[in-house]
C-alpha positions as CSV (number, residue, x, y, z in Angstrom):
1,X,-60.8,14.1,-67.1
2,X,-63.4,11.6,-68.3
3,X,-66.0,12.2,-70.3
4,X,-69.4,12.4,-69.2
5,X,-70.1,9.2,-71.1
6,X,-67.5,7.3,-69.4
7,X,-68.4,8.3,-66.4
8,X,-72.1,7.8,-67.2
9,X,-71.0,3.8,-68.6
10,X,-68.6,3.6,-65.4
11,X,-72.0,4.0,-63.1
12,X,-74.8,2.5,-64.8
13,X,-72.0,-1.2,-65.3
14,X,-71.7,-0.9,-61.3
15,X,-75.7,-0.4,-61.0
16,X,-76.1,-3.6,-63.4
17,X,-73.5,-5.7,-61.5
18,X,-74.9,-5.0,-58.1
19,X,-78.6,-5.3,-59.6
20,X,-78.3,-8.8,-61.0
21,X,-76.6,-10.3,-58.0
22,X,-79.8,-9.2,-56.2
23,X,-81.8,-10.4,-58.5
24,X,-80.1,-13.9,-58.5
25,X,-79.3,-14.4,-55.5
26,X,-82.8,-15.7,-54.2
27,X,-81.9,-18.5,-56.8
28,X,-78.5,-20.3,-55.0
29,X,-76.7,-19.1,-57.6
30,X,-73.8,-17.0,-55.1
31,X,-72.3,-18.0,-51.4
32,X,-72.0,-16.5,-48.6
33,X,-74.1,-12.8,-48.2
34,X,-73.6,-9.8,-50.4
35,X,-73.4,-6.2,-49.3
36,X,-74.7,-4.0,-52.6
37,X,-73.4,-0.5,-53.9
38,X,-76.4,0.8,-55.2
39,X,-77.1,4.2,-54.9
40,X,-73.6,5.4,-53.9
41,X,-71.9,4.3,-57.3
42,X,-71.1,7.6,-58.0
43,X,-68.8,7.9,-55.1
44,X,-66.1,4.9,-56.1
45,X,-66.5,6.3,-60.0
46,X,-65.5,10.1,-58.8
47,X,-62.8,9.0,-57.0
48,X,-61.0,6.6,-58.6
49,X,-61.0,8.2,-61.9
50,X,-58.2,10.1,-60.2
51,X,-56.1,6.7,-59.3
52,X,-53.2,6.0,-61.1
53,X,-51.2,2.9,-62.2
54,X,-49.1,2.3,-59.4
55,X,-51.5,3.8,-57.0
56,X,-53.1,1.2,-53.9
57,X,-56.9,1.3,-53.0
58,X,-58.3,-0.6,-50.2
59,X,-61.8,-1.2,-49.6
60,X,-64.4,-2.7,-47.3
61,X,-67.6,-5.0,-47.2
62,X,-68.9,-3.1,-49.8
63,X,-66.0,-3.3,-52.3
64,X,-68.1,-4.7,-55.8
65,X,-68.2,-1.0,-57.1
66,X,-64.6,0.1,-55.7
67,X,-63.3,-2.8,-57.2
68,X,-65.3,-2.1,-60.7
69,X,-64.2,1.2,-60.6
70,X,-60.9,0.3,-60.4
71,X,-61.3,-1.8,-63.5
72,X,-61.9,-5.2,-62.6
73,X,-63.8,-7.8,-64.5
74,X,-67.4,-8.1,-63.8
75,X,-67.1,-11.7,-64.8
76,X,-64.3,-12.5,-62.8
77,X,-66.1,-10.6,-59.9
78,X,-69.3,-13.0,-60.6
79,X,-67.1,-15.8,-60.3
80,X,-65.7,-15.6,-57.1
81,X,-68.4,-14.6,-55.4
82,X,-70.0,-18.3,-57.2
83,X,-66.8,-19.8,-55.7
84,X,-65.4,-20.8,-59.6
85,X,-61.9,-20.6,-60.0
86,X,-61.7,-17.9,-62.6
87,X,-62.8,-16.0,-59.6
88,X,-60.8,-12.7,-58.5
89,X,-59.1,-14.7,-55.6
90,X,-60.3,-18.1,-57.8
91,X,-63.5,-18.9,-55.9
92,X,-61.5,-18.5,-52.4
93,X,-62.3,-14.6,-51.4
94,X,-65.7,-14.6,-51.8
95,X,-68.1,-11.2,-52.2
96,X,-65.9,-9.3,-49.3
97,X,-62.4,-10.5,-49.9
98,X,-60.8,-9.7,-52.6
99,X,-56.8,-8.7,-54.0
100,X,-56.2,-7.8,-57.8
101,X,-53.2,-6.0,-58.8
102,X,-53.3,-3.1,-55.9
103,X,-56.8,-3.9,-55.2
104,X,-57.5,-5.1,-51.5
105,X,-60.7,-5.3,-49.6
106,X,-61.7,-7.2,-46.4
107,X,-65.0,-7.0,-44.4
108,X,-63.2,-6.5,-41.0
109,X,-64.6,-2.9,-40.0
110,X,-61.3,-0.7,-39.5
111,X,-58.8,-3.4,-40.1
112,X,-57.9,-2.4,-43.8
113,X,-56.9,1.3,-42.2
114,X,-53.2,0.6,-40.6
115,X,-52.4,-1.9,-43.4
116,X,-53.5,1.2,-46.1
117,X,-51.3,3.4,-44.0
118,X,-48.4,0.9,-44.0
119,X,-48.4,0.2,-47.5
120,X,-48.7,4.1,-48.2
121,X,-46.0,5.2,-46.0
122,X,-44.2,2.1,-47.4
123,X,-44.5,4.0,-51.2
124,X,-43.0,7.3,-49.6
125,X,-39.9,5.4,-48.5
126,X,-39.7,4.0,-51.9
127,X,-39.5,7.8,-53.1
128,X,-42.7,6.4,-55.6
129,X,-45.5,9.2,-56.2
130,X,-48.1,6.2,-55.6
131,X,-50.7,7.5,-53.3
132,X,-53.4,5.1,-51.2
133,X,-57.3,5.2,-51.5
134,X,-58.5,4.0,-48.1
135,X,-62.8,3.4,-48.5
136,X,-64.4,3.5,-44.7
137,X,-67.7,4.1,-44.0
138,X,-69.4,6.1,-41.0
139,X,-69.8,2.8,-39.1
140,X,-66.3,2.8,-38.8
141,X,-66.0,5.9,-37.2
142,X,-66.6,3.6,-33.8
143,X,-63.4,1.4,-34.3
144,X,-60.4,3.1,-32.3
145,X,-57.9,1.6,-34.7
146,X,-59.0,4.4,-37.2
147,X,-58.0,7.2,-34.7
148,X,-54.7,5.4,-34.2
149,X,-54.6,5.2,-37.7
150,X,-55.4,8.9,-38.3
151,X,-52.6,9.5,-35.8
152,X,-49.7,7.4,-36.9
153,X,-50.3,8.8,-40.8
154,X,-50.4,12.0,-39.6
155,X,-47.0,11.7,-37.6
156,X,-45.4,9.8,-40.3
157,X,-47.1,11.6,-43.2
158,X,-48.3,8.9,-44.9
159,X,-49.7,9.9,-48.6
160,X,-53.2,8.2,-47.8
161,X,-56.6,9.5,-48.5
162,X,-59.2,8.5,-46.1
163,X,-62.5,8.0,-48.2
164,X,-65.6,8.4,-45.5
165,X,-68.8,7.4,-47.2
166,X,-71.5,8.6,-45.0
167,X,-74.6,6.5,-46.1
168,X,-76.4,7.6,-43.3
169,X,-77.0,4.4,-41.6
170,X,-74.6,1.7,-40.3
171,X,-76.6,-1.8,-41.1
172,X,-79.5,-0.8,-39.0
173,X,-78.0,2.3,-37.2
174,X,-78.6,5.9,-37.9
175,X,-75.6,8.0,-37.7
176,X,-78.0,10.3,-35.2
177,X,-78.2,7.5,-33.1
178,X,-73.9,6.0,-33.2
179,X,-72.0,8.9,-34.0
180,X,-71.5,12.6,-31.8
181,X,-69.7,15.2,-33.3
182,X,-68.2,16.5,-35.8
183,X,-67.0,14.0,-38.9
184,X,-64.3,16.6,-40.4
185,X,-63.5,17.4,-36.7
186,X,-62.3,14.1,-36.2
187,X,-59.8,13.9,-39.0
188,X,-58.8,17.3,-38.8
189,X,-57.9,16.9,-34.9
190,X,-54.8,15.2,-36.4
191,X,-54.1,18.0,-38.9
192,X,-55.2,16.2,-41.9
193,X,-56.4,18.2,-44.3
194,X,-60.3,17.4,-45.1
195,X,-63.2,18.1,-47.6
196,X,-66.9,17.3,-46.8
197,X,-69.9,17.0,-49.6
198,X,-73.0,16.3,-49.4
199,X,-74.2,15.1,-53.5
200,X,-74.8,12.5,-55.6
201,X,-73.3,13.9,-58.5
202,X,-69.9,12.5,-60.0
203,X,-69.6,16.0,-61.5
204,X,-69.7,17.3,-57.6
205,X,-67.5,14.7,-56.3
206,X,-64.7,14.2,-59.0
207,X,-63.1,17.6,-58.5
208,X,-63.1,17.5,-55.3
209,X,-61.5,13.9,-55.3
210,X,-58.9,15.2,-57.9
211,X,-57.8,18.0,-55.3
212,X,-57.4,16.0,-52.7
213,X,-55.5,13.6,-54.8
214,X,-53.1,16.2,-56.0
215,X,-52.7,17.6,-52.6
216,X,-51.9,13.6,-51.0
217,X,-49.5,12.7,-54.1
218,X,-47.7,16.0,-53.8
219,X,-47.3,16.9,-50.7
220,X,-46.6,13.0,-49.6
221,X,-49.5,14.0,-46.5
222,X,-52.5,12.4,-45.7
223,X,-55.6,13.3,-47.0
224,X,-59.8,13.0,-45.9
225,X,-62.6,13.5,-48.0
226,X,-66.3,13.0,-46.7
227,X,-68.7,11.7,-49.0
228,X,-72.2,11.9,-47.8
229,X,-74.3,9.6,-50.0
230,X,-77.2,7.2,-50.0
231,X,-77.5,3.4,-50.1
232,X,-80.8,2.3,-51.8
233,X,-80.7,-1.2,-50.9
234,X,-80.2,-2.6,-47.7
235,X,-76.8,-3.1,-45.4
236,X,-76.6,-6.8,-46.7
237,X,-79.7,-9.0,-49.0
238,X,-82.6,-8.3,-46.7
239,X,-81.8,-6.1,-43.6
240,X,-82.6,-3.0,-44.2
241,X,-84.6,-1.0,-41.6
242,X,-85.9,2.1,-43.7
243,X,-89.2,2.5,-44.7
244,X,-89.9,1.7,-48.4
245,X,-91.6,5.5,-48.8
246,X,-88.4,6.7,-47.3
247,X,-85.9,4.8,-49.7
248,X,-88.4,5.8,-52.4
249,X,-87.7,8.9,-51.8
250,X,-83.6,8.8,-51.9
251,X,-84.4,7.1,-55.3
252,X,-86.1,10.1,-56.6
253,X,-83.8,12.6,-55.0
254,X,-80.5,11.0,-54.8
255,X,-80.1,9.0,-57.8
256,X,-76.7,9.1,-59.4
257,X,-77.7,7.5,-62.8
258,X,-80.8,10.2,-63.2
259,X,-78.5,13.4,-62.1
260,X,-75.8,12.4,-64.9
261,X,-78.2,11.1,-67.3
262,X,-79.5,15.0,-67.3
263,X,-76.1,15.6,-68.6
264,X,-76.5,13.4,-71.8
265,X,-78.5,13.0,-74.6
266,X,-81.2,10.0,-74.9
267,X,-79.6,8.1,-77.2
268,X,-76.6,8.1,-75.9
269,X,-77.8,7.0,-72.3
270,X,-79.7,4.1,-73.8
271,X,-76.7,2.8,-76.5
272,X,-74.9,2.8,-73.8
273,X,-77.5,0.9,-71.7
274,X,-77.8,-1.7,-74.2
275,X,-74.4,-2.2,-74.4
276,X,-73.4,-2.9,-70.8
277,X,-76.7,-4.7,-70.1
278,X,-74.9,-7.4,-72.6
279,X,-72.1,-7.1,-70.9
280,X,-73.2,-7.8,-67.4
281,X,-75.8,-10.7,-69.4
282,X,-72.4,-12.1,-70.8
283,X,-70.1,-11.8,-67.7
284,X,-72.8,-13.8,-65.4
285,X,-73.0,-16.8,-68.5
286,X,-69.3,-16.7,-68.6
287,X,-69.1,-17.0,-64.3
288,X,-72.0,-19.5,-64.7
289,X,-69.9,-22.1,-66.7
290,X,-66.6,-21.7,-65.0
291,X,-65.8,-25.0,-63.0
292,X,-65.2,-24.9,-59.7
293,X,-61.8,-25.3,-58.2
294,X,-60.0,-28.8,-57.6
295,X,-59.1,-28.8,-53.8
């Protein structure tokens, strides 16, 4: 299991990341819009510390700290999201889109779920012990292709494990206001096994994610674990609907950096802190000078 320095590094480099794209994006420096992680960082660091080599992980619109997580290149991340061809994709994804090694994401709510399936049940035929990470958020819990998603894995046993992020609020919708019922209930209406938490503590949410990924990988079965969490910044750049006291608040409360750093000692927080602030400084002056690609 990984230290509580690495997973301390692993959160504050996704923080960093997601903080300096906000910062310069006011300036024309990235296309497109930009869907930040802050605040749930702790989820995509929890859970994929359990992925393995030859393991698949999907992910959605908000895919920077899935794919960071999985151990992709802040620099290479910058760049595509700048359009420079030593992007991910080279300059041709963009924020949303990206594929590296078994890294996928896409911004089409729902639309990653049957391919994750497919490519999961596609591993069980290939008698591999590779399992799929599937990231969703409660906004997709509107989309009917997840419950025909739910249901086809569940006939076919498909070693997938649904990751439900619960932030709360879809863009501008409370999850009072777009979603009845029971979360686990709809998961576990097609006998898929399911975990619920409500924390912002990678020390919470790792074990958790490390059972349900032993249970998925052994039992070749789907899987559902529901994260509930909080996003600090807003659906997209500038669209959030909270009040500021309220986000304040989950800033206070909810913070994954603050709950872990209680965990550490000073110094080590702030070496480390030093250390990935360079990093993050050097990866953006690296995306900066990459030239953009010849069409």
């Amino acid at each position: 299991m990984a230290s509580n320095e690495t997973l301390f590094r692993q959160i504050y480099r996704i923080r960093r990341f997601e903080e300096t794209v906000l910062e310069n994006f006011p300036k024309g420096v990235f296309f497109g819009t930009t869907h930040t992680y802050i605040g749930q960082e702790a989820n995509a660091v929890g859970v994929l510390a359990n992925c393995q080599a030859n393991d698949i992980v999907f992910s959605n619109h908000r895919c920077h700290g899935h794919f960071l997580a999985y151990g992709g290149s802040a620099a290479a991340l910058f760049a595509e999201m700048m359009g420079r061809s030593t992007g991910v994709c080279g300059g041709r994804g963009g924020s949303q889109h990206l594929q590296w090694r078994n890294f996928y994401s896409n911004g089409v709510q729902g639309g990653i779920l049957p391919i994750a399936a497919g490519m999961a049940l596609a591993e069980k035929f290939k008698n591999t012990q590779a399992i799929t990470y599937v990231f969703l958020g409660d906004g997709t819990l509107g989309e009917g292709t997840l419950y025909e998603t739910l249901n086809l894995a569940a006939l076919w046993q498909a070693p997938v494990l649904f990751v439900l992020e619960d932030n709360r609020i879809a863009q501008t919708t409370p999850t009072q206001l777009g979603i009845a019922g029971s979360m686990p209930a709809r998961f576990e209406a097609f006998g898929i096994p399911t975990r619920e938490i409500d924390s912002s503590s990678v020390l919470d949410i790792l074990p958790l994610a490390e059972e349900l990924s032993a249970l998925v990988r052994d039992n070749r079965t789907p899987g559902a674990l529901i994260l509930h969490t909080e996003r600090f910044g807003p659906h997209s750049k500038g669209d959030d609907t909270r009040s500021p006291e309220l986000v304040n608040q989950l800033r206070q409360e909810r913070d994954p950096l603050a709950i872990l750093a209680k965990q550490l000692p000073e110094l080590v927080c702030s070496q480390i802190k030093t250390e990935v602030d360079y990093e993050i400084a050097d990866s953006l002056k690296q995306a900066l000078s990459s030239p953009f690609p010849i069409l």
